[in-house]
C-alpha positions in Angstrom: 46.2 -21.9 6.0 42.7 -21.1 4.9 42.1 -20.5 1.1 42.8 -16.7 1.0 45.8 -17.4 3.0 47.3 -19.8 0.2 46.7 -17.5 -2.6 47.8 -14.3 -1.0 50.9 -16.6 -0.2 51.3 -18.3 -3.7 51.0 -14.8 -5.1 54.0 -13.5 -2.8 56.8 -16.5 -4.4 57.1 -17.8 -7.5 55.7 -21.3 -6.2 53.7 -22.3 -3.3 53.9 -26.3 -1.7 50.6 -27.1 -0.2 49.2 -29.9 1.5 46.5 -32.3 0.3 44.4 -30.8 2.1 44.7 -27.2 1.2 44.1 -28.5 -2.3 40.7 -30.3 -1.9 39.6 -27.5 -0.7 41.4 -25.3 -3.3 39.2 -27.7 -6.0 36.3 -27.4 -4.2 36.0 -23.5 -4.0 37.6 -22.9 -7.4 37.2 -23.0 -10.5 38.5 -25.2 -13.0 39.5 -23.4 -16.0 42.3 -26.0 -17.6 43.0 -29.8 -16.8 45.1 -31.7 -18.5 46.4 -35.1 -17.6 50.3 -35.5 -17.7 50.2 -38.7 -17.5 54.1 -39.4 -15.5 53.2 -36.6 -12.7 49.4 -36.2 -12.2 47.5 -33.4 -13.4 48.3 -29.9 -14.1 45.6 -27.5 -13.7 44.5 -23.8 -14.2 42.5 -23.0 -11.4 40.6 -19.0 -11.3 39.5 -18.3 -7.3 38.0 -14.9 -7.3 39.9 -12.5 -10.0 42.9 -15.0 -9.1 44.7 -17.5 -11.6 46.4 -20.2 -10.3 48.6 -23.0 -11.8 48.5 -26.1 -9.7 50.7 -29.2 -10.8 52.3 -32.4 -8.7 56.2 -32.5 -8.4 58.4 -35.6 -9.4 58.6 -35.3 -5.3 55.1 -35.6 -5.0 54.4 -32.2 -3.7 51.4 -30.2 -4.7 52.7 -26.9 -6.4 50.5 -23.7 -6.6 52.0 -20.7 -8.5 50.0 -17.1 -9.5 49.9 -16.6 -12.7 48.7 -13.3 -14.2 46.6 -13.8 -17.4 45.3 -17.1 -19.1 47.6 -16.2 -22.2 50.0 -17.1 -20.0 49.0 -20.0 -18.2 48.1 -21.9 -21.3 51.6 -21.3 -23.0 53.0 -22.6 -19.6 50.8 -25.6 -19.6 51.6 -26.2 -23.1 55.2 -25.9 -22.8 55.4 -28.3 -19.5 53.0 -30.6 -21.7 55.7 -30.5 -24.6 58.7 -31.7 -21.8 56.3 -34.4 -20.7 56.1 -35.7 -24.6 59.6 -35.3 -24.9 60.0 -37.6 -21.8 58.3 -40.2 -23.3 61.3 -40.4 -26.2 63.7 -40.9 -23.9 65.0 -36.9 -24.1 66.6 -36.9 -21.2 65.3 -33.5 -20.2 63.5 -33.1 -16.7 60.9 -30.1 -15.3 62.6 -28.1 -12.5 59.1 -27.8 -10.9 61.0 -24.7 -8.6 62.2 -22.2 -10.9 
């Protein structure tokens, strides 16, 4: 899928899987709003193509998730919260991300 193709389909489901590929050139035509390192599952990103926000992060199955997100209120309380499970995870919580909901 070309780059408009992802993001019209991302904005259609509540989460988008997309190749390696289709994210390089996600990065390299977007812009990079928020990165922040998770340190257990890559990176977790806001990404803003166009008037478009988009949270991209890497499941625990090594798939590249894209999700549209409305406003950047939003996607930095969802960054923060899935940055607050990866701290806990480092005590030993027990809790896990379900990267599909």
């Amino acid at each position: 899928m070309n780059i408009q193709e992802v993001i019209a389909s991302a904005k259609k489901k509540n989460y988008l899987i997309i190749s390696e590929v289709e994210l390089k050139e996600l990065l390299s035509v977007s812009k990079l709003v928020i990165e922040e390192n998770t340190y257990i599952s890559d990176k977790i990103r806001l990404l803003k193509y166009n008037d478009d926000l988009m949270i991209q992060e890497k499941s625990t199955k090594d798939e590249f998730l894209l999700r549209s997100i409305k406003t950047k209120k939003e996607a930095v309380a969802f960054i923060k919260k899935r940055l607050d499970i990866y701290n806990r995870l480092w005590d030993g919580c027990g809790c896990r991300i379900d990267y599909y909901k």
